[in-house]
N, C-alpha and C positions, 0 to 999 in steps of 0.2 A: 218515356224513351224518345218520341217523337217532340218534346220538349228540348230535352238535349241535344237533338242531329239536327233541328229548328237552330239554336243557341250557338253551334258550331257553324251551320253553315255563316249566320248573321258574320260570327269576326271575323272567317275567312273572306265575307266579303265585303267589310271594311279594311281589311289590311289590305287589299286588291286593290280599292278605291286610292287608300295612301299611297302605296308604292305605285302607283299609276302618277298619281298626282307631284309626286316626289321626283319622278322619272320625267315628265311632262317640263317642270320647267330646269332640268338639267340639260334638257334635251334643246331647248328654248334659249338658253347661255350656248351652249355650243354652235349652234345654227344662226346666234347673232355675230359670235364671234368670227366662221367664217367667213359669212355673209352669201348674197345671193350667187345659184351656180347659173354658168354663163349659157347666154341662150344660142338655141341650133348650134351646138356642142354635140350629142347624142344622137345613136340611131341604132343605138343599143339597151333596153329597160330590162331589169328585172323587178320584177313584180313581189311583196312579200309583206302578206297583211296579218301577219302573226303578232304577238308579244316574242321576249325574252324568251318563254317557255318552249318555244319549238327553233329558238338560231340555230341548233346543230344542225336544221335543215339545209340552212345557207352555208353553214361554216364547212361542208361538203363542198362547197361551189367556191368558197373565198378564191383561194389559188390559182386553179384555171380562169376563174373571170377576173383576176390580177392581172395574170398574164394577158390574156384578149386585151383587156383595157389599153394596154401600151400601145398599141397596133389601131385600135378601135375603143373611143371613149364608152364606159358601161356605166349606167346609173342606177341604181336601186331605190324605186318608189316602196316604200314603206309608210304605210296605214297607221301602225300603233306606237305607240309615244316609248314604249321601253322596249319596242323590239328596232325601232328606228335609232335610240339612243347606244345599243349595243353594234348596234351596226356599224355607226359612225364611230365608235369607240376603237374596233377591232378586227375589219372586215378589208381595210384599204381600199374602200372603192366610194365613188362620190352619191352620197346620199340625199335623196331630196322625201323631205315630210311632207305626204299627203295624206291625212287622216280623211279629210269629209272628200264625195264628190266633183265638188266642185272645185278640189284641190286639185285633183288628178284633173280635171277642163283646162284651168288655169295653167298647169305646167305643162300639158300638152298641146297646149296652142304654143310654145314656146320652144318645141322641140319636135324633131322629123319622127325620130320612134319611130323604126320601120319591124323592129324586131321586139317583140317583149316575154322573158323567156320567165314561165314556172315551174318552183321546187315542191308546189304543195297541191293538195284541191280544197285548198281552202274557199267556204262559198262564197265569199267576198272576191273569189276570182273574175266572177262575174262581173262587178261595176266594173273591170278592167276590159273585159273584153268587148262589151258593148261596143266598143270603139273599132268602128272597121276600120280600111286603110293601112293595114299593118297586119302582122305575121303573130298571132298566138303560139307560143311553142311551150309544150309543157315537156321540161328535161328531168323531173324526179330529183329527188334526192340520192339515191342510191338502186343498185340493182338487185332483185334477191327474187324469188317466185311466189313469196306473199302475196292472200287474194287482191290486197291494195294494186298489183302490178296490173291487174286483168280487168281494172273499172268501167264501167261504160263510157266515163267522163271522159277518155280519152278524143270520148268525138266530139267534146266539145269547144278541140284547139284544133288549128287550122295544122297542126305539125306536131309531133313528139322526136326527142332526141332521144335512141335507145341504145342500147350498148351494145345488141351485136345479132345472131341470128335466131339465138336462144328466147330472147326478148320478143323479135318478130313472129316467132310460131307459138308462144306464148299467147299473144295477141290474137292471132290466126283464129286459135283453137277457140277463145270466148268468146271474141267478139264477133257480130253478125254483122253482114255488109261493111264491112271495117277493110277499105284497101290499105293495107300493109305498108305494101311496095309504093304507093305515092304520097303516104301521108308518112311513115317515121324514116329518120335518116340514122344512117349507124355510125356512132362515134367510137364509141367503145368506152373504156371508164378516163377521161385525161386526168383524174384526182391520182391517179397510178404515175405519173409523170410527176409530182410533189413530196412525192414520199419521202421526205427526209424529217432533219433534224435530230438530236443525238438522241440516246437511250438514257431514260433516268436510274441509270445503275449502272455500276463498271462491271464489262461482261467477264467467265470467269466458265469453272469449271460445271457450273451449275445451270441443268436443264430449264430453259426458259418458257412458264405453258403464260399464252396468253388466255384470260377467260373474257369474255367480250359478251353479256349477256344484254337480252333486249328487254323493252318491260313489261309489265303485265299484260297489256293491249286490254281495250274500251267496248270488249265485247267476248265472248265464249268464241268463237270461230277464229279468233284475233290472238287467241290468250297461248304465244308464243315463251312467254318470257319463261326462265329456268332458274332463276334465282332462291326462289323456297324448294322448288323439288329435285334438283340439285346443286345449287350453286353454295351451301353452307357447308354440303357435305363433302363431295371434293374438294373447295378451299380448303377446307380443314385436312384432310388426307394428306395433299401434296405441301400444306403449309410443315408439317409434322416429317417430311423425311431428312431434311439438311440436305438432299440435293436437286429440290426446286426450287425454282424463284418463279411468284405469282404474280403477274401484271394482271390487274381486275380492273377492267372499263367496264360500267356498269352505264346502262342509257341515263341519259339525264331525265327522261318520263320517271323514272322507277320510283315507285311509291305514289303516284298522284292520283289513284283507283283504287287501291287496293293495299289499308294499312298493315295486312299483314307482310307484303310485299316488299313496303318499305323498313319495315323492321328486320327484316332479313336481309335487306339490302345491308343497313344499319350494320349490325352483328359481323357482317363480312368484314367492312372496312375496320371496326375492332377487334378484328380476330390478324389480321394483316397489321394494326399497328402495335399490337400485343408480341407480336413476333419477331418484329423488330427490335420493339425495344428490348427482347430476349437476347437475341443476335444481331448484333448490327449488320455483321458482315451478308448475312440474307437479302438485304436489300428488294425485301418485295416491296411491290409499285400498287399504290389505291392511283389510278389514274384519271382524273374529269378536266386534262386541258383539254381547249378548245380545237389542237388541231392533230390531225390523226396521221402518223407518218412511220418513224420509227415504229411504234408499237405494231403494223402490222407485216415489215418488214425482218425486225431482228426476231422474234420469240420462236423456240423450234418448233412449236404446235399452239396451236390456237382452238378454241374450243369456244364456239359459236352458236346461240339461239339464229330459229331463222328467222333472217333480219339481211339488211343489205353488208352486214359484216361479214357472212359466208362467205358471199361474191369479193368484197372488196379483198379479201385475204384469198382466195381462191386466183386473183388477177397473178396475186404473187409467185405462184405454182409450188407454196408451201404444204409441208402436213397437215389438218384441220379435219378436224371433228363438229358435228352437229346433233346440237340436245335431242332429243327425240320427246314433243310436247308430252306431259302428263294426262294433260285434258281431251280425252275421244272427240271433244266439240270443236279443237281445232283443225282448220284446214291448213289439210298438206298437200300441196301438187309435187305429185311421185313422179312426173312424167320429161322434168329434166334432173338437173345432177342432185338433185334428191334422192333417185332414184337410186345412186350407187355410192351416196357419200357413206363416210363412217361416222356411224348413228353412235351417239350415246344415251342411253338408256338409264331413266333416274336407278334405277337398283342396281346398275354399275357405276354410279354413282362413289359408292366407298370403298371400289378397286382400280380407282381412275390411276392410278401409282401403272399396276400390270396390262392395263388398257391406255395406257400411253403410250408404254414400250412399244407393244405390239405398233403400232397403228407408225410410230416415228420411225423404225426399222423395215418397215413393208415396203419394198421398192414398186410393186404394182400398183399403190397405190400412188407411189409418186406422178407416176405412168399416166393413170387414168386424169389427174388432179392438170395434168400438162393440157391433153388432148378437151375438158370440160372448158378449160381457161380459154381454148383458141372458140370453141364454140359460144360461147357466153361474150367475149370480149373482140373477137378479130386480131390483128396483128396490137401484141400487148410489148413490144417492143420497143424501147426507149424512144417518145415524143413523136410516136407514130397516134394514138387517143388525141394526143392536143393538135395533132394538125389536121385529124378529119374534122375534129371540132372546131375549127376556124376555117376548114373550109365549107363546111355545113352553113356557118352562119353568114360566111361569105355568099352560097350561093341564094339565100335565104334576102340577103340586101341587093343582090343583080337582080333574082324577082321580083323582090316590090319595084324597085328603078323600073323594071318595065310595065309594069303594071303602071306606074303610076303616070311613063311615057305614055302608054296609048291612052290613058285616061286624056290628056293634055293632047290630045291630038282628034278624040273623040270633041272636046267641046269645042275643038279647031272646025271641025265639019258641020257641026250644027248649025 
């Protein structure tokens, strides 16, 4: 047995080695073809020392740092040869490859960098930060009450950008000696300011549930994901009545732990094209583009593991539902809108059909989903998120400016 998981691991990591290698000098034709980016240009980084396998992190961030960029050039230092290749492929923003050390010296002797802002705790965030004279800001990926939000690492950046007041007592409540009020600034979500792009179906008489599950997580305390203990069963339910249509965003993790996971992931998105090709006119959606708009705006209910999809559909002040984990090992903090969201329960699971109704008919609950949205987000009102976020990061470059005046005024006196 231990011959075989030996034997498996081996070619999983030579095809790693390939597709690195593959990726590497694709990445190498691109970045000649550009050519080199211009210097003291920036004073805006983003930091991201992943592969491919985690851009959903950034692909959260594309938009709003589009937008900044126009106003204020952003650069994105990328570490890994296929997560730097996809970046430049699909991200719109100017890309510089620094895989070694000495990469990141080299390009930042060439650039002011007053701000460099993080989507992960990846621990290679570290070579990054060694570098004082500049503003560590670590902005997340998304918002949600996952024990990820409450890390200690937070004290390891000079700043975090959080999304609202829900976040900061969040904070409060874990972290020890951890000043709140000086060290995070509240934007609110400005990914909520991009929400477009069309619907991949023509809309129609037919109830639209989104199912948006997260993945297995890398640990018992972590093991959020709903995909085997309910996600085949309700797919199937509401695929079976002729008046739903299923949009199923499944995490792009799902399946990389846990193969029975992914074999359930598997089976969904065949049970979705099975049904199609039954009825055209049903037009369910397997959805894994890259950018997240429509889907969490048109669908009349949404049905959510906790993950930062709760929150982000929650900004919207739509219906939504949350899986309620199978696993007692996972942690839930009950002490914000978890507290009073509508739990779904895998054994309600295959009356999700009569537990929709209810839950998309409840006008208290609309009520409540309004008043969780201003506590978690702040004023969520059209391009109100993206202008505290540029001015957050504005005020963020008048500090270092003076910082770095009295610095230059200190060796004046010496």
């Amino acid at each position: 047995m231990q011959i075989v998981k030996d034997s498996k691991r081996a070619v999983k990591l030579a095809k790693r080695v390939v597709r690195g290698r593959r990726a590497f000098f694709e990445l190498k034709k691109l970045l000649a073809e550009r050519g080199d980016l211009p210097e003291q240009r920036y004073r805006v980084g983003v930091y991201f020392a992943d592969s491919d396998v985690n851009i959903y992190q950034m692909r959260q961030w594309y938009a709003p740092l589009v937008e900044l960029s126009q106003t204020l050039p952003v650069v994105v230092l990328a570490r890994n040869a296929a997560g730097a290749l996809q970046l430049m492929r699909e991200s719109g923003l100017d890309v510089a490859f620094v895989p070694k050390v000495t990469s990141i010296e080299n390009f930042i002797d060439t650039q002011q960098l007053d701000v460099i802002l993080y989507v992960n705790q990846n621990t290679r965030n570290f070579q990054m930060m060694r570098y004082g004279e500049r503003w560590h800001v670590f902005i997340n990926h998304g918002e949600s009450d996952k024990m990820y939000m409450t890390s200690n690492q937070y004290k390891a950046y000079d700043y975090a950008f959080v999304a609202g007041d829900a976040a900061r007592a969040r904070l409060s409540k874990a972290l020890w000696q951890y000043d709140v009020g000086e060290r995070t600034l509240a934007i609110g979500r400005p990914q909520t300011d991009h929400l477009s792009g069309e619907p991949a179906y023509t809309p129609d008489e037919r109830t639209v549930v989104l199912y948006a599950p997260t993945w297995e997580g890398d640990r018992p305390a972590a093991s959020y994901g709903s995909v085997v203990s309910h996600g085949e069963a309700l797919v199937r339910e509401l695929l079976a009545t002729g008046r739903h249509r299923v949009v199923y965003r499944p995490h792009p993790r799902s399946g990389v732990v846990s193969p029975e996971f992914g074999a359930a992931n598997a089976r969904i998105i065949a049970m979705i094209a099975a049904a199609n090709q039954a009825d055209a006119s049903a037009q369910h959606v397997y959805d894994d583009s890259p950018v997240l708009g429509w889907q969490l705006l048109t669908p009349d209910i949404a049905i959510c593991d906790i993950s930062a999809m709760v929150y982000d559909r929650l900004a919207t002040g739509r219906p939504l539902m949350v899986t309620r984990p199978l696993s007692p090992e996972a942690e839930i903090d009950e002490g914000g809108y978890l507290s009073v969201c509508e739990w779904l329960h895998a054994a309600e699971a295959a009356n999700i059909v009569a537990v929709l109704d209810r839950v998309i008919d409840d006008t208290g609950a609309r009520e409540r989903l309004g008043e969780w949205s201003s506590r978690y987000f702040g004023d969520t009102s059209p391009g109100a998120p993206t202008r505290r976020f540029h001015e957050a990061i504005e005020s963020l470059l008048s500090l270092a400016a003076s910082e770095r005046a009295a610095d230059s005024a200190a060796q004046l006196d010496r």
